[in-house]
C-alpha positions in Angstrom: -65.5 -74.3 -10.2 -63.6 -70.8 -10.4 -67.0 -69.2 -9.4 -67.7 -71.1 -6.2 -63.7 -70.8 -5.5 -65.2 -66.8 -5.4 -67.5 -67.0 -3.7 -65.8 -68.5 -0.8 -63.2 -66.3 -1.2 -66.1 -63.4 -0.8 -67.4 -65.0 2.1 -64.9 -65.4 4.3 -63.2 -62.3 3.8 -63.6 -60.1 6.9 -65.1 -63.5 9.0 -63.0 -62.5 12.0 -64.7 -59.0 12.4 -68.7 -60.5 12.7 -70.4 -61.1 15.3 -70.3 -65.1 16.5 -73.6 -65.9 15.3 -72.8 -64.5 12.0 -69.8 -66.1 12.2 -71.4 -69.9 12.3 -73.6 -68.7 9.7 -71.1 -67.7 7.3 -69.1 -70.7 8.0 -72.0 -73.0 7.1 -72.7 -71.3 4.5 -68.5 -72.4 3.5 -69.3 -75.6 4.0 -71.8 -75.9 1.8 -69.7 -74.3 -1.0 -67.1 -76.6 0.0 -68.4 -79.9 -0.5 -69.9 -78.7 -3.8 -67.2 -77.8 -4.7 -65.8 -81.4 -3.8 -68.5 -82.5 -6.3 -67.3 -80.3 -9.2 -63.5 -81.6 -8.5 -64.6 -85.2 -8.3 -66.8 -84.4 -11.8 -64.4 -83.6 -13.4 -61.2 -86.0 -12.2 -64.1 -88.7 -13.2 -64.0 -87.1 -16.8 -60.7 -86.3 -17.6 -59.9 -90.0 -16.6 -62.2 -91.4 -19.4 -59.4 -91.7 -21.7 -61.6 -93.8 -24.2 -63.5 -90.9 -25.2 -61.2 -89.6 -27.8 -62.5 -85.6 -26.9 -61.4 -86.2 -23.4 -57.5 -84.9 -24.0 -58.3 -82.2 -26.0 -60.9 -81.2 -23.9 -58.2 -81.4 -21.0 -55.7 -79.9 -22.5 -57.7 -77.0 -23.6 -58.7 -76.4 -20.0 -55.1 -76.8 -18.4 -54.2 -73.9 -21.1 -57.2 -71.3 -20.2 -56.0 -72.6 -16.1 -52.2 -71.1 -17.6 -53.0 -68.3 -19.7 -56.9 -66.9 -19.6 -55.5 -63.2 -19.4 -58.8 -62.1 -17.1 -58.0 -64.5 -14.4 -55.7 -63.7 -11.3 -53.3 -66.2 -9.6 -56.3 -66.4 -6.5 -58.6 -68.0 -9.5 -56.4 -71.1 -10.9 -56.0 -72.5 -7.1 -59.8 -73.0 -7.7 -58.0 -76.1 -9.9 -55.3 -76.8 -7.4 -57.3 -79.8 -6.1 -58.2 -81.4 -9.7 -54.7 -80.5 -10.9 -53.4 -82.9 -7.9 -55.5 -85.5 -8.4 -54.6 -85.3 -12.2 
């Protein structure tokens, strides 16, 4: 997830300086990473809701504290969780 949050984050940087071509090309290209990324979120609301499988809060919780803490990571890279931390 935190790498497709980049890499839209990459690509749309500067998108109001191209050329409108390039423009509709980049912003497909966003969509794409978009509604995968849709995929990932729904992925994993799907699994951290399977509270019968008794590695499931563990696993979450050891997630939502690398999304608090992981020292390498800049405020930018935990809204990449924003959307499964609503859902949550």
């Amino acid at each position: 997830m935190l790498a497709a949050h980049r890499q839209m984050v990459v690509l749309m940087t500067g998108e109001r300086a191209l050329k409108p071509a390039e423009r509709r090309a980049v912003g497909a290209v966003g969509q794409l990473l978009f509604h995968d990324q849709q995929e990932r979120v729904d992925a994993l609301t799907t699994a951290a809701a399977n509270t019968a499988d008794p590695a499931t809060l563990p696993a979450l919780e050891t997630l939502l504290d690398r999304i608090e803490s992981e020292p390498s990571w800049f405020d930018a890279d935990r809204l990449a969780f924003k959307e499964f931390l609503t859902r949550l």
